[in-house]
TILO-898432 format. One record per residue: x, y, z of N, C-alpha, C, O in turn; residue in one letter. Coordinates in steps of 0.2 Angstrom, whole numbers, plus 5000, padded with zeros to 4 digits. Atoms other than C-alpha are relative to their C-alpha. Layout:
BEGIN
XYZXYZXYZXYZA/...
END
This chain:
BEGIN
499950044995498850775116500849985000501049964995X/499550035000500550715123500149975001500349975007X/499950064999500750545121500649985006501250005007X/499450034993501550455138500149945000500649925004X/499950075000501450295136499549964993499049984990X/500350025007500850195120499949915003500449895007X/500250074998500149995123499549974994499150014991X/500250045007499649865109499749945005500049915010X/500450064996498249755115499749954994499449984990X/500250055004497749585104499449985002499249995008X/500650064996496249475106500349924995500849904992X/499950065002495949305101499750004991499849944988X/500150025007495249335083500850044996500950054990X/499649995005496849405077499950105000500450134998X/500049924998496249605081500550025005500650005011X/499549964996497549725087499950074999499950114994X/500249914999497249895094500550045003500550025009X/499449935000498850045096499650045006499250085005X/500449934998498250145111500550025001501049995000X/499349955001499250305111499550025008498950015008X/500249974995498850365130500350075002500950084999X/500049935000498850545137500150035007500149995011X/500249984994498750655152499350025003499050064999X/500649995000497150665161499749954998499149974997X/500450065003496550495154499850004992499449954990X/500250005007496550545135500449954997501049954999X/499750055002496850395124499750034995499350074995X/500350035007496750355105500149944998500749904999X/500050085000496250195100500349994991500250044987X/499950015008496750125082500049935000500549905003X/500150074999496149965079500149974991499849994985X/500050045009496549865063499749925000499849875005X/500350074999495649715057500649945002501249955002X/499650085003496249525056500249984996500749934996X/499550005004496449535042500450034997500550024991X/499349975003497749645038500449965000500149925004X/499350034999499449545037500350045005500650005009X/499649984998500249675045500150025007500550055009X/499849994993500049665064500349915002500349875007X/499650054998501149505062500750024999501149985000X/499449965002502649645058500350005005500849975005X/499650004994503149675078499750075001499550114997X/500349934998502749825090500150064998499650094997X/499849955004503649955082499650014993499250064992X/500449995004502849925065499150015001498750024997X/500950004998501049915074500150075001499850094996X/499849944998501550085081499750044994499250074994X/499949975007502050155063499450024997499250084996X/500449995000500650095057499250035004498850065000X/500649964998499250155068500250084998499850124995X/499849915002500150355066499750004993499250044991X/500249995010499950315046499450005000499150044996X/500749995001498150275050499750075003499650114998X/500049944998497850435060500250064997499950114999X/499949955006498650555046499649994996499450044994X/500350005004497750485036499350045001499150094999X/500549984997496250505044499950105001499550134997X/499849935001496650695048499950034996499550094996X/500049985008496950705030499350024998499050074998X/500650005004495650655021499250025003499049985008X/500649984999493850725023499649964999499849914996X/500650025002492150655022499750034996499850094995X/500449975005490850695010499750065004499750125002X/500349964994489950775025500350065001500050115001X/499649944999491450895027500150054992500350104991X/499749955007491850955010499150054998498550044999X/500549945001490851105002499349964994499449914991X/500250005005489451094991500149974993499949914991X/499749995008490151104975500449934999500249894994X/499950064999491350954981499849954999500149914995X/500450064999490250834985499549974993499249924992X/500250015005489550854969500549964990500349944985X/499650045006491050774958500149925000499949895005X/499950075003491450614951500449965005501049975003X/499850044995492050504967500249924996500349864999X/499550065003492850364954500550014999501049975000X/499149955002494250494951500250005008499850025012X/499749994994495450484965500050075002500150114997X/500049944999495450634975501050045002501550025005X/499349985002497050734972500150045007499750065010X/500149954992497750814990500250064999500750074995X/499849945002497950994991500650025000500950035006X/499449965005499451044980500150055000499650084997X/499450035000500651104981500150005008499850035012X/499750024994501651054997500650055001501050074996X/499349974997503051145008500249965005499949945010X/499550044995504351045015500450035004500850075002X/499849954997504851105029500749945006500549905010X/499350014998506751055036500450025006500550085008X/499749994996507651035051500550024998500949984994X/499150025002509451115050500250085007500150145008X/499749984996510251155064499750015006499549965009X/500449964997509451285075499450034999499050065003X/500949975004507951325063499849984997499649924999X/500550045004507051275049500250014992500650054990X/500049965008507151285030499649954995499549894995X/500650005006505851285016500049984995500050034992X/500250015006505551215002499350024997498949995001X/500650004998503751274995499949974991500349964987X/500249995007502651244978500349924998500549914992X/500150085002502951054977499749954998499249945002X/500950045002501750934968500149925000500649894998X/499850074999501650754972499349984998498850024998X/500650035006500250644963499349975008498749975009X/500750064996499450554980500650045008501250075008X/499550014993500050555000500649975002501149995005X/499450064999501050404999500550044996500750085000X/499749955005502150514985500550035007501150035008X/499549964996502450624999500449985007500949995008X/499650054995502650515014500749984996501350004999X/499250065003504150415003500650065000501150055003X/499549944999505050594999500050025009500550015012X/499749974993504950665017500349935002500949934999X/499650064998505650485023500650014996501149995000X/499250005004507150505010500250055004500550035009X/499849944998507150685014500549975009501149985011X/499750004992507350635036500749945001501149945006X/499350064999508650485032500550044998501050055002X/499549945002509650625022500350035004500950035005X/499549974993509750745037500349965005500849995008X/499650044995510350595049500750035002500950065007X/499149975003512150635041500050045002500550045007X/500049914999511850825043499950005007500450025011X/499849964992511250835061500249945004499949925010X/499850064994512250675069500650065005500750065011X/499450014994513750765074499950095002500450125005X/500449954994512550935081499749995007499850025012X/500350034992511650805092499350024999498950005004X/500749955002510050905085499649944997499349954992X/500550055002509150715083499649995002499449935001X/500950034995507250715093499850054996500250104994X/500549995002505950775088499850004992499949954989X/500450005009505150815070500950004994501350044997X/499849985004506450805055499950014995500450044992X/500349975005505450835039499350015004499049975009X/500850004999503550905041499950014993500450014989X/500350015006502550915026499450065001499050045006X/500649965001501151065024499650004994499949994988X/500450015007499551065012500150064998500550105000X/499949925002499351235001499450045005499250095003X/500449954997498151285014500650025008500450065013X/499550004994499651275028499849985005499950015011X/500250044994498951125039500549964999500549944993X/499450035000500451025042499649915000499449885006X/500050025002499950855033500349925003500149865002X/499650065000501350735038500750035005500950095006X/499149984996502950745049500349925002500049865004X/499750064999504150625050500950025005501350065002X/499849984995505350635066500749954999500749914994X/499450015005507050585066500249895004500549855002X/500050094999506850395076499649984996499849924994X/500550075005505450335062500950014997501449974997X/499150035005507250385051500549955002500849914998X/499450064997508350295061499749924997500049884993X/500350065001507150145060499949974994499949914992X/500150025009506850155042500849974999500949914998X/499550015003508550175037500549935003500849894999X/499650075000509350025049499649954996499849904994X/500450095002507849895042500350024993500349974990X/499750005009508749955022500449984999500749964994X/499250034999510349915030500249924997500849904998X/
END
């Protein structure tokens, strides 16, 4: 879906819902409690997070989805995500690869591609080569996991400023 317009709706308990809207009337909704702290951040960070909630989501399976064998282990032990990863790099006019990466959890790899996309700033400012994706992230099954585009960088790096 290509998001066209995005709108942040509150109520009166303190709930705040992210719609991402579409063509043809496709929405996604993303609703965080009241009690999170975090919908007192501002629109952008509402934004941010609702994406992080929906990767996640993506990500991780239900019991329901994993195989047999799966659903059969020790659910105390956190579940490791499929290792290793290929970072995949805007430069220039193409792409470039990293593969065979191991990071302990998601956030691991979230934190590297965000280094990673604030790094290239530098590299593609004076191409003009700055929209769209700047780091993606693939699992070792080659479903692309994470991407991080080059305004979340921007935004990151002015708020470290």
């Amino acid at each position: 879906m290509q998001v066209l317009e995005t709108q942040i709706v509150s109520n009166s308990e303190g709930v705040v819902t992210v719609e991402f809207l579409g063509e043809g009337g496709e929405k996604i909704a993303v609703t965080m409690a009241g009690s999170d702290p975090r919908p007192t951040y501002g629109d952008t960070a509402l934004i941010d997070r609702a994406k992080e909630m929906m990767v996640q989501c993506a990500v991780f399976e239900t019991v329901e989805h994993r195989s047999a064998q799966e659903s059969n282990r020790d659910f105390s032990e956190p579940a490791k995500p499929d290792s290793p990863f290929t970072f995949e790099y805007r430069d220039h006019d193409g792409m470039r690869q990293l593969k065979g990466v191991e990071f302990p959890n998601l956030e691991a790899v979230h934190d590297e591609a965000l280094r990673s996309a604030i790094d290239l700033l530098d590299d593609t400012a004076a191409e003009g080569g700055q929209q769209g994706w700047a780091v993606r992230v693939r699992d070792a099954n080659g479903k692309i996991v994470l991407a991080i585009d080059f305004d979340e960088a921007k935004r990151k790096k002015a708020a470290a400023e």
